[in-house]
TORNU-120407 format. One line per 2 residues: number of its first residue (from 1); their letters; for each residue x, z, y of N, C-alpha, C, O. Coordinates in steps of 0.1 Angstrom, whole numbers. Each point is the difference from the previous one (the first is absolute). Last residue first. Example, Ala and Ser with C-alpha at 12.3 -4.5 7.8 and 13.67 -1.06 7.14 Angstrom:
2	sa	128 71 -22 9 0 11 -8 8 11 5 1 11 | -2 -2 -68 -9 0 12 9 0 12 10 7 0
This chain:
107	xx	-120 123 1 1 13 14 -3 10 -11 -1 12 3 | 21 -64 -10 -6 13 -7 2 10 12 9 3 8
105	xx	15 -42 1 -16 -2 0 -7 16 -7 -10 5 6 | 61 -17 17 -8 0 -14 -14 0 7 -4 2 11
103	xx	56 -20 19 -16 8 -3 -5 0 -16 3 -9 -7 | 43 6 43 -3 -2 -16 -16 6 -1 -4 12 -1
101	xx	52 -19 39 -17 4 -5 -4 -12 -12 3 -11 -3 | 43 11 28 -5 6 -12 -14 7 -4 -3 8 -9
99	xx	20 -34 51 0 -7 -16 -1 4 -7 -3 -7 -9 | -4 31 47 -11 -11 -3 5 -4 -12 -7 0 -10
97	xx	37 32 26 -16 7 -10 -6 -11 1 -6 -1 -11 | 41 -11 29 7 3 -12 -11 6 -6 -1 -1 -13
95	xx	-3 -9 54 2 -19 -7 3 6 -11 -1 -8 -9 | -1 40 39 -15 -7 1 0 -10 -12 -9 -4 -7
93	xx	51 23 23 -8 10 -10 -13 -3 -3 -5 4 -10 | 28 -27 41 10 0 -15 -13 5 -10 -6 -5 -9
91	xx	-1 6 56 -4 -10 -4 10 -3 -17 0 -10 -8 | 1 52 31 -9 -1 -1 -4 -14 -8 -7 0 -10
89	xx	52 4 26 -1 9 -5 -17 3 -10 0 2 -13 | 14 -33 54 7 -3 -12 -6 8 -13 -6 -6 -9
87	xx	-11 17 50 -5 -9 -6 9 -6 -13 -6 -3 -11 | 25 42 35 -12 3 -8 -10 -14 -2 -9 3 -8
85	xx	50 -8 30 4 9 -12 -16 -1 -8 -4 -5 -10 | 3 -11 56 4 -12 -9 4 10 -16 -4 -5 -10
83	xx	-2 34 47 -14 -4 -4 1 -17 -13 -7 -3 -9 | 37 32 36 -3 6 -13 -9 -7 -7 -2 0 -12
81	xx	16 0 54 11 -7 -2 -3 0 -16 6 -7 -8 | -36 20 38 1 -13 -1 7 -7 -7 -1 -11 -4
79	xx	-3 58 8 -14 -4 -3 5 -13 -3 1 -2 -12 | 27 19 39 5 9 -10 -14 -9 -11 5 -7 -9
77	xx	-11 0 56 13 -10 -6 1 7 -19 -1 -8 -9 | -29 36 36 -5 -14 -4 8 -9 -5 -3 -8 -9
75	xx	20 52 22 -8 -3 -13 -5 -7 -7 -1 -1 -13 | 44 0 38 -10 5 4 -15 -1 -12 -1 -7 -10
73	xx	60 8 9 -9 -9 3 -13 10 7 2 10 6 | 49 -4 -30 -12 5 11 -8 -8 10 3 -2 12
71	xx	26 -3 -51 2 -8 11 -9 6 10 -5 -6 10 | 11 30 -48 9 -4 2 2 -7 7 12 -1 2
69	xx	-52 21 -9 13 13 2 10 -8 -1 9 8 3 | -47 -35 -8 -5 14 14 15 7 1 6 3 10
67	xx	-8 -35 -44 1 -6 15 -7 14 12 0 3 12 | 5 4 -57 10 -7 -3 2 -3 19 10 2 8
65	xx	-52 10 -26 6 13 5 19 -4 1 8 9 3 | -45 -43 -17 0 6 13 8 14 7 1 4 12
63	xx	5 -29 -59 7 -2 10 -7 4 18 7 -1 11 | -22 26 -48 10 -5 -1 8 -6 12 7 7 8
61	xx	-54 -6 -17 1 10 5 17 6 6 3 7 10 | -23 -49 -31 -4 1 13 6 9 9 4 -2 12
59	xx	-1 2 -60 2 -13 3 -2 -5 15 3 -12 3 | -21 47 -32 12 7 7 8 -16 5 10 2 7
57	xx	-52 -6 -19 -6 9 10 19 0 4 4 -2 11 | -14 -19 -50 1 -9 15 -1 7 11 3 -5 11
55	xx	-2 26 -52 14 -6 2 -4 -9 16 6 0 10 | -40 23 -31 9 10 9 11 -6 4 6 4 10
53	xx	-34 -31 -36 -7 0 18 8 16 6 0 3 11 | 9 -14 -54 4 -12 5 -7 -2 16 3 -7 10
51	xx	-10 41 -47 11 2 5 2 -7 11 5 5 11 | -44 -12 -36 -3 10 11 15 4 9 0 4 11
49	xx	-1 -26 -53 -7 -15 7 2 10 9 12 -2 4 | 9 10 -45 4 6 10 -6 -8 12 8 -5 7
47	xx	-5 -20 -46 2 12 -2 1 8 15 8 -5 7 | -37 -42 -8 13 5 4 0 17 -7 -9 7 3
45	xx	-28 -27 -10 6 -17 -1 18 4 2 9 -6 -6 | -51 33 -24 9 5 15 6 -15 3 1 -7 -9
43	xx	-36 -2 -28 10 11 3 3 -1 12 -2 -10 8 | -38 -17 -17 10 4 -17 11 12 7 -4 10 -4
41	xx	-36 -20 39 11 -2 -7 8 2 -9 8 10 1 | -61 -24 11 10 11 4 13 -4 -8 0 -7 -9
39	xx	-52 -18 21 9 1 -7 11 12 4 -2 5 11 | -49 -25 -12 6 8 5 13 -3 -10 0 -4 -12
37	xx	-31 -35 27 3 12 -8 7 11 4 6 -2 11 | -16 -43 6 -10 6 6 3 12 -11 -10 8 0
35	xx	29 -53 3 -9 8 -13 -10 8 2 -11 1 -5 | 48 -19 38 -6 -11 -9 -11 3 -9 -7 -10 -4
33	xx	30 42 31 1 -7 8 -11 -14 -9 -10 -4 6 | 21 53 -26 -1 -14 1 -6 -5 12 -11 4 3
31	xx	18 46 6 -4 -8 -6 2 -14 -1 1 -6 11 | 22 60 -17 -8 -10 10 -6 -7 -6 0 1 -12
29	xx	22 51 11 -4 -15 -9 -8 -9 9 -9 4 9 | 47 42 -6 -18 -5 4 0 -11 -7 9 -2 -8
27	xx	34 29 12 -15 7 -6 -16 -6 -3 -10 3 -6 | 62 -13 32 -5 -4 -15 -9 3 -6 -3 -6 -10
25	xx	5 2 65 11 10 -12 -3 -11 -12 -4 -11 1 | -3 5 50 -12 10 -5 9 8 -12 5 11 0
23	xx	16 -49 23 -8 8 9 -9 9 -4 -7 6 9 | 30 -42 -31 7 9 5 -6 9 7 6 10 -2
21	xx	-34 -35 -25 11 10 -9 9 11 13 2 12 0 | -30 -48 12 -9 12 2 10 11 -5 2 12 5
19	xx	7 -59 -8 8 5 13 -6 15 -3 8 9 3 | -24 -41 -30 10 8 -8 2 8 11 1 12 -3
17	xx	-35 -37 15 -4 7 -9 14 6 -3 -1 12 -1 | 10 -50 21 -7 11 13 -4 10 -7 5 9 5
15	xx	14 -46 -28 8 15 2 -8 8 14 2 10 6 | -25 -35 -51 4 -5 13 9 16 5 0 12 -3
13	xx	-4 -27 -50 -9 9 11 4 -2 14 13 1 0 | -10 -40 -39 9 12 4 -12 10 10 -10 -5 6
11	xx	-6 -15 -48 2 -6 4 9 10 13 -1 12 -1 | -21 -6 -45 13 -7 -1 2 -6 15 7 -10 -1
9	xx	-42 34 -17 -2 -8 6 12 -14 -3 1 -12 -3 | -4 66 -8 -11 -12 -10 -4 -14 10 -11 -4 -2
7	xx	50 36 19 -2 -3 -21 -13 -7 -6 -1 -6 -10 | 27 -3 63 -11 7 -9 -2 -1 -14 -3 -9 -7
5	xx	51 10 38 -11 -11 -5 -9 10 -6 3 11 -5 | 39 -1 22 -9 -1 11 -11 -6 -3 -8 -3 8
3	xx	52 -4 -32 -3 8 10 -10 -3 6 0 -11 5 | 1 -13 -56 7 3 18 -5 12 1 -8 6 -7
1	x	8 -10 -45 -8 0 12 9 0 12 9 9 2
């Protein structure tokens, strides 16, 4: 079976529906896009899925305090300079739970 596909449809689940994953958790179950079923996910997509939003959190956090106490910046520069780290950072992590979603059909 792909990533991302409905077990009794066979067909992929749209990612506006996966996106929910990051933003809510692993707990919930959604619905075919095509089928109209409920489906939920075969397992965790990422070991450690909940870590991955502390890692982006210190991914910000990091180099903002890099630039406050060693180039003594100002907050908002300090914000700015940080801010390219945590899209890198977040957008990795997005791409690595989306491909590994895995849905079952049995609730």
């Amino acid at each position: 079976m792909k990533n991302r596909e409905c077990p009794y449809c066979h067909q992929t689940v749209s990612l506006k529906r996966c996106l929910k994953y990051l933003l809510r958790g692993t707990d919930y179950d959604t619905v075919c896009n095509h089928c109209d079923r409920s489906i939920k996910l075969a397992k965790e997509p990422r070991p450690g899925f909940k870590y991955s939003f502390m890692a982006g959190f210190l991914s910000i956090y990091i180099p903002m305090q890099v630039c406050l106490y060693a180039f003594h910046t100002t907050f908002l520069q300090a914000l700015l300079y940080s801010l390219p780290f945590v899209i890198v950072c977040l957008s990795v992590f997005a791409y690595l739970t989306l491909h590994s979603l895995y849905f079952s059909g049995d609730l």
